[in-house]
N, C-alpha and C positions, 0 to 999 in steps of 0.2 A: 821724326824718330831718331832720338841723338843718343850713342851711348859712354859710360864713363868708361874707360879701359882703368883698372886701379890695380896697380900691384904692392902689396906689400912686401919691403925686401929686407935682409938685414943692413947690419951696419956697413961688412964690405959687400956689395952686389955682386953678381956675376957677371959681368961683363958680355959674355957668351948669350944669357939667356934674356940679359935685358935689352941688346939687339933682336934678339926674337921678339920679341913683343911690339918694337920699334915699326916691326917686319908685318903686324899683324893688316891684313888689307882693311880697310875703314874709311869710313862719310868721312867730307870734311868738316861738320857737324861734332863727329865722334873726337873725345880728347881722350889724352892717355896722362896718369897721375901716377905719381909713384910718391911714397912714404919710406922713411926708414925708422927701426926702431927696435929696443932690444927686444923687445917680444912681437911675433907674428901681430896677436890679437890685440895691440895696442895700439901699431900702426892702421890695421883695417877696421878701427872703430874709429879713428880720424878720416880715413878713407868714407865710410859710411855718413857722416856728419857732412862733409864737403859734396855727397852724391845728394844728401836729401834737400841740402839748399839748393841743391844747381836745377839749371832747366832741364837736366839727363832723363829722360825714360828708363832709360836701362844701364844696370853696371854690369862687368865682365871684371868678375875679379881673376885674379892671375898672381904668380910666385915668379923671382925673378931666380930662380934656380930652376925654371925647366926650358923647354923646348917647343915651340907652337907651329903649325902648318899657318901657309899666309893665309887661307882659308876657314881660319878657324872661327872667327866670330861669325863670318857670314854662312857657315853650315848651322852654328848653335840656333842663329836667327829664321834660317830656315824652316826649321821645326812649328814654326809659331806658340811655341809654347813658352809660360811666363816663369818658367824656373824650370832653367837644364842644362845640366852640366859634361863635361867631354871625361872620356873613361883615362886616366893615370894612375900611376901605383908610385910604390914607396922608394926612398930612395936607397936601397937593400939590395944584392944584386944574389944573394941566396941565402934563406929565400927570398921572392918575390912579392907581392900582394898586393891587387889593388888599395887605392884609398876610395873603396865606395862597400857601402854595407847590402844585406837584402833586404826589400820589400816587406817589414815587418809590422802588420796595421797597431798591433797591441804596443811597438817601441820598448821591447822588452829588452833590458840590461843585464849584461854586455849586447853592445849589438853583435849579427852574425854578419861575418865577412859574405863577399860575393864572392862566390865560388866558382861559378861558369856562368855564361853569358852568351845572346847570341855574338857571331861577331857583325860587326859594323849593322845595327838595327839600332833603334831611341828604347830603350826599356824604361822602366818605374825603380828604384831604389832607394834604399830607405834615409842612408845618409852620403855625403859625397863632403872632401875637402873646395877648400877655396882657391885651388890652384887650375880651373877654367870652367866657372861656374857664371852664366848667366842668368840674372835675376829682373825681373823687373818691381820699379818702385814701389807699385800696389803691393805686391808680397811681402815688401821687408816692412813695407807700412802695417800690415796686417799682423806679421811677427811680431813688431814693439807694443801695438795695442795685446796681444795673448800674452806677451810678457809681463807687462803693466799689470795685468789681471791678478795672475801668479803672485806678484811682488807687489800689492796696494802699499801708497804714499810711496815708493821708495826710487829715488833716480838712478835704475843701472842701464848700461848701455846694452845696444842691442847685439852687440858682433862684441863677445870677451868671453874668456873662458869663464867658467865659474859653476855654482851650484845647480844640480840638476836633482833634487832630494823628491819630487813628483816621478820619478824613474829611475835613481839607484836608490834610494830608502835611506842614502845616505848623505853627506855634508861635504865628499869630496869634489873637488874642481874638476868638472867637464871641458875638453877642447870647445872653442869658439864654434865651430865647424858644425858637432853637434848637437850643439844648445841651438843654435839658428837652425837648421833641419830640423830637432822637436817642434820647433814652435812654427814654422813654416807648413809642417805635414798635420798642426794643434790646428790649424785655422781651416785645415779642407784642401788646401792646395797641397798639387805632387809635385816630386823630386823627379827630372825625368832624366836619364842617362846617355847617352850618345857613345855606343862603343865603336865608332868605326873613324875617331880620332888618332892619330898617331902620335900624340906628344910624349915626350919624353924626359927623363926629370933628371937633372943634374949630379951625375956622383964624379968618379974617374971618367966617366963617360955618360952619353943620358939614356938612362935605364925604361926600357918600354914592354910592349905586352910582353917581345918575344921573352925576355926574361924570367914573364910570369909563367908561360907552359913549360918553359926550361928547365925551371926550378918548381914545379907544381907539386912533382911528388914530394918535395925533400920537406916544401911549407907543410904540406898534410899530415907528415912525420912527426913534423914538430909538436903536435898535439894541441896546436889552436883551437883546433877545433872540438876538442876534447875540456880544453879549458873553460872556452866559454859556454859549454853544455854544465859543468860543475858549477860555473858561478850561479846559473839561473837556477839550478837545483838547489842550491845554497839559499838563494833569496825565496825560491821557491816553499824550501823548510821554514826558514824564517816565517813569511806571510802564513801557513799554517799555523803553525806557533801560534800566531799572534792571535789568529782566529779561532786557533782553538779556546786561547785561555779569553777572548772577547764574547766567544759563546757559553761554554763555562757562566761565567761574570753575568752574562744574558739571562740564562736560563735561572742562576739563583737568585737572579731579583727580580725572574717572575716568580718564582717559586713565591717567594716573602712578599711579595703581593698577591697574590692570590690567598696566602694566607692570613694578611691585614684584612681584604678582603671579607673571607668567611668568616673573623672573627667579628667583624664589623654589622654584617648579616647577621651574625646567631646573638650579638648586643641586641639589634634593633629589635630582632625574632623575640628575643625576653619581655622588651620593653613591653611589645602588644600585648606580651602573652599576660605579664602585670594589667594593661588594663583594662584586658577582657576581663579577666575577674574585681579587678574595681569596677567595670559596669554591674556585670553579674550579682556582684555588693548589693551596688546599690537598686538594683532590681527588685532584687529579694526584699528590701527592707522598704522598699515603696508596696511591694504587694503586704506585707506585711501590715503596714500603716492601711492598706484599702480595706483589707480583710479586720483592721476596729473599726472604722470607719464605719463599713457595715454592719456590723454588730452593734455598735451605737445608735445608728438609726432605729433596728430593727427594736433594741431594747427600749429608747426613749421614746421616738419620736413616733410611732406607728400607735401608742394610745392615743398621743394627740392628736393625730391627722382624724383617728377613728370619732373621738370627739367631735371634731370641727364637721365632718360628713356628717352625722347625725343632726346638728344644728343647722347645718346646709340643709337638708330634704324637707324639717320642720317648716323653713324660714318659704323654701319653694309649696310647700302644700297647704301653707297659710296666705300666700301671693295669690295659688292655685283660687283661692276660695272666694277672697275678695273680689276677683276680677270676673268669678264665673257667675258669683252670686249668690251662690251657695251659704250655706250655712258654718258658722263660723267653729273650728272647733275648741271646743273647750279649751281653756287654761289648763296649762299642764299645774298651777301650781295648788290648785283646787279651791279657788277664791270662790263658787257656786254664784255667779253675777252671771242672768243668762242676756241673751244679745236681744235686743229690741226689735219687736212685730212689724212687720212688714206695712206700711203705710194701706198698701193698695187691699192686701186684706183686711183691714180695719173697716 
């Protein structure tokens, strides 16, 4: 288990604090890198590329403007946990204010600052800067694949500032710091915090907690916290807005279909209701046609049948006569020719 020590520093370093780093106790495994560059987030996205090629498990990134205990990796690594960072604040000496935000599952914009804290315990928070933050390579692996996601076909790096429009609604550039915490807290893994760090961050002198209760009231004054209750109200109204006039929009194109609908229903409803009465039509005019039909038999055909039956019962009582032996009966047509004497009475 080897880790990167990586700082990104500016163009002149500090001298001071990149001895502290120098300072930090470490494997001989463990390497320390340092970048310069005019912007933070363009040197620790170099730093980033040189950590995923290398054999490193782990990076400790760090600022060469603050202040480290020699201590300090080997407490972060303590914890065993695979992304946790040491508690620091701004380099502002009134007011004061950590660089770590709270525990916020929804990631609502503006984040809220951390306000209190226990002291020296590992808490959960929602975002933290790059200035003693240990990560391990699965987690920032896991970042660039949720980022990928976000941003299909498109190659941006994983650690730079830039667009966060899935959480401000809008198209300004986000710090490095919390673009990488959204997508690190996107994938299931936590931010965890270590307040019982004593670093300190480089101004006329290196600025630490004691600062922050120093100066607690005068930050709270300041109406920080005031401001970023407004902004979420703001975006708040907004997304209403938006909902409103998307349900609006919802609701009139069901409306307009359900009324396609019924019109479409009371079409159909005509069409049957047409050929029921085209069967009905034609019903009537078949009984109609049966009721000649009958009447024709009854007028034409019922003498002849009556005919045909009289010539039938003649044709059987003259069968009758021959066969029984009897006497034959006369010709209907009155020929007077009587039938010949019986042999045996002769």
């Amino acid at each position: 288990m080897s880790v990167l020590i990586a700082c990104a520093t500016e163009l002149r370093p500090n001298l001071a604090a990149n001895t502290s780093i120098h300072n930090i106790r470490r494997n001989p495994d463990d390497e320390v890198a340092f970048k310069n560059a005019t912007r933070g987030d363009l040197a620790r996205s170099d730093l980033w590329e040189m950590f995923r090629d290398s054999k490193h498990e782990w990076i400790l990134w760090v600022d060469g403007d603050q202040d480290y205990p020699r201590h300090t990796l080997t407490r972060l690594l303590s914890h065993g946990k695979l992304c946790v960072s040491g508690l620091y604040f701004r380099r502002e000496a009134n007011p004061c204010f950590p660089i770590a935000f709270q525990d916020d599952p929804s990631f609502q914009w503006p984040l809220m600052p951390l306000l209190d804290w226990p002291k020296g315990e590992l808490i959960t928070c929602g975002a933290t800067g790059f200035g003693a933050w240990l990560i391990h390579k699965s987690v920032l692996l896991d970042a660039q694949k949720a980022m990928e996601q976000d941003y299909p076909g498109e190659s941006l790096p994983l650690i730079s500032d830039g667009q966060m429009a899935a959480v401000r609604g809008d198209r300004q550039r986000v710090g490095a710091d919390l673009r990488l915490g959204y997508y690190i807290r996107k994938t299931g893994h936590k931010i965890w915090l270590d307040t019982g760090l004593p670093i300190g961050h480089c101004m006329d002198y290196f600025v630490g907690e004691e600062d922050y209760w120093r100066t607690h009231s005068n930050w709270t004054h300041r109406g920080y916290y005031g401001y970023v209750f407004e902004c979420r109200m703001k975006k708040l109204r907004e997304e209403l807005k938006v909902a409103s006039q998307e349900t609006t929009t919802m609701v009139n194109s069901i409306i307009e279909n359900l009324k396609l609908r019924i019109q479409s229903h009371n079409n159909a409803l005509d069409q049957v209701r047409q050929q029921r009465q085209e069967v009905q039509n034609e019903i009537a005019q078949l009984q109609r046609r049966a009721q000649e039909l009958q009447e024709k038999i009854n007028g034409e055909l019922n003498p002849t049948i009556i005919t045909h039956d009289g010539a039938r019962q003649e044709a059987e009582a003259l069968l009758q006569a021959i066969v029984g032996g009897g006497e034959q009966p006369a010709p209907k047509d009155g020929s007077g020719i009587e039938p010949k004497a019986d042999s045996k009475k002769a």
